[in-house]
N, C-alpha and C positions, 0 to 999 in steps of 0.2 A: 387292932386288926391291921390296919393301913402298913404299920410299921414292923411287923412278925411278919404278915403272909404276903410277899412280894407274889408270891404265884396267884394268889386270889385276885391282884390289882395288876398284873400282868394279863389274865386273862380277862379280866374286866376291860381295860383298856381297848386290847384285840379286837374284843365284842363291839367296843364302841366304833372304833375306826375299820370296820368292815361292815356294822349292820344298819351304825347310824348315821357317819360321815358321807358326807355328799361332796359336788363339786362347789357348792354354794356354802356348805357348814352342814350344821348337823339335824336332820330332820327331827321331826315330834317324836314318832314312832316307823318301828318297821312293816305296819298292816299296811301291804299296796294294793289290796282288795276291797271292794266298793261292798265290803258285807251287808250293810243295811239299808240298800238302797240310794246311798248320798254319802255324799265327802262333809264331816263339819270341816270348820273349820281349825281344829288344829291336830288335823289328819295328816297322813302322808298326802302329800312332799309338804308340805309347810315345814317351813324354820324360823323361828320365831326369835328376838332377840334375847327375853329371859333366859330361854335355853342354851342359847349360844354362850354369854355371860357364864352361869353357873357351869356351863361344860368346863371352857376351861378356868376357872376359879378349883371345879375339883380336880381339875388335871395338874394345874399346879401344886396342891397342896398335896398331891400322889407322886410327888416330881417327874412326872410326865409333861416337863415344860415343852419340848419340842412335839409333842401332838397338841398343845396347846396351841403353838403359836402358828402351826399347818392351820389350822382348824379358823383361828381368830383371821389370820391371813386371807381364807374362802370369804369369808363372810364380809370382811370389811374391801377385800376387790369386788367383791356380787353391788356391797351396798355403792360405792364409788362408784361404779360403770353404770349403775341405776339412776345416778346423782348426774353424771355424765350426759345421759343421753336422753333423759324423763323429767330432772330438777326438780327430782322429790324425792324423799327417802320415806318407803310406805312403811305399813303397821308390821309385815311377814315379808318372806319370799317363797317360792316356788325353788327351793335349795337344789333341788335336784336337776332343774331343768336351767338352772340361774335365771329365774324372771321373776317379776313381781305379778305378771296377772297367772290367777291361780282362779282355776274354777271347783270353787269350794265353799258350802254358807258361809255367807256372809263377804263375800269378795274379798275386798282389801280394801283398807281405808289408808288416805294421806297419800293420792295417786295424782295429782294434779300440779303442775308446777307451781313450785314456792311450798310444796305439805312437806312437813316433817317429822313425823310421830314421834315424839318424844323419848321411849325404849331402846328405837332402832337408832336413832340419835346418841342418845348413852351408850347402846353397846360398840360405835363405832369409838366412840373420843373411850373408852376404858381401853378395848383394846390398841387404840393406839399410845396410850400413855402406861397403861399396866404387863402388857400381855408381849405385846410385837417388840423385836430389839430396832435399831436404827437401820441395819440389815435388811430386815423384812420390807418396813414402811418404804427402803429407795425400792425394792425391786418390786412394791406393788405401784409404786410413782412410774416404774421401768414400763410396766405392763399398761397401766391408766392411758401411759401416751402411745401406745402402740394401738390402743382402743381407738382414741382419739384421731389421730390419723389414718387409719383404717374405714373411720366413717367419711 
């Protein structure tokens, strides 16, 4: 399919970079409605790192490298500025709002200086060793210190 219907993975793409892209990466899902009385946790806005990882894993192999690397780019500036100004990298994020406190069961684990949850760990070092070119990583180093002096 991938390789016949460019229009089916054209519009797939669209979908994703309009309904699930955020300013952080890419949220769980699109329901920003509290239907059941409570957010679980891997509700809207949560971004998780599995997710992130496997986004663009299939973006690339859809040669969609350049919403991969936007995408990876969000999420590993969110985790940096996180590491920045908290010196922890937690379990999610709040993608949309770019924070890690998210009120949603079960909070967030790995919030205390020195935690670093293991996934969210991994999905930073993959995308910067598999995903981002040398490009990316200087101008997300450009923006880190622009963070950093600003505080």
């Amino acid at each position: 399919m991938v390789d016949r219907d460019r229009t089916t993975v054209d519009n797939l793409v669209k979908t994703l970079m309009t309904k699930l892209a955020a300013p952080g990466g890419v949220v769980s899902n699109d329901i920003t409605d509290d239907h059941r009385g409570f957010r679980g946790q891997w509700d809207w806005p949560a971004g998780w790192a599995p997710h992130q990882m496997l986004t663009w894993i299939g973006l690339m192999r859809l040669n969609k490298v350049k919403e991969a690397r936007v995408l990876a780019s969000r999420w590993v500036s969110l985790a940096l500025e996180t590491f920045i100004n908290y010196g922890c990298l937690p379990e999610k994020f709040d993608v949309v709002s770019c924070t890690s406190t998210l009120n949603l069961e079960y909070g967030n684990q790995c919030t205390g200086v020195g935690d670093f949850f293991g996934w969210t760990t991994a999905s930073v070092e993959f995308a910067l060793q598999q995903v981002l070119t040398d490009g990316d990583i200087a101008e997300i180093e450009r923006n880190m210190k622009m963070v950093v002096k600003n505080d």
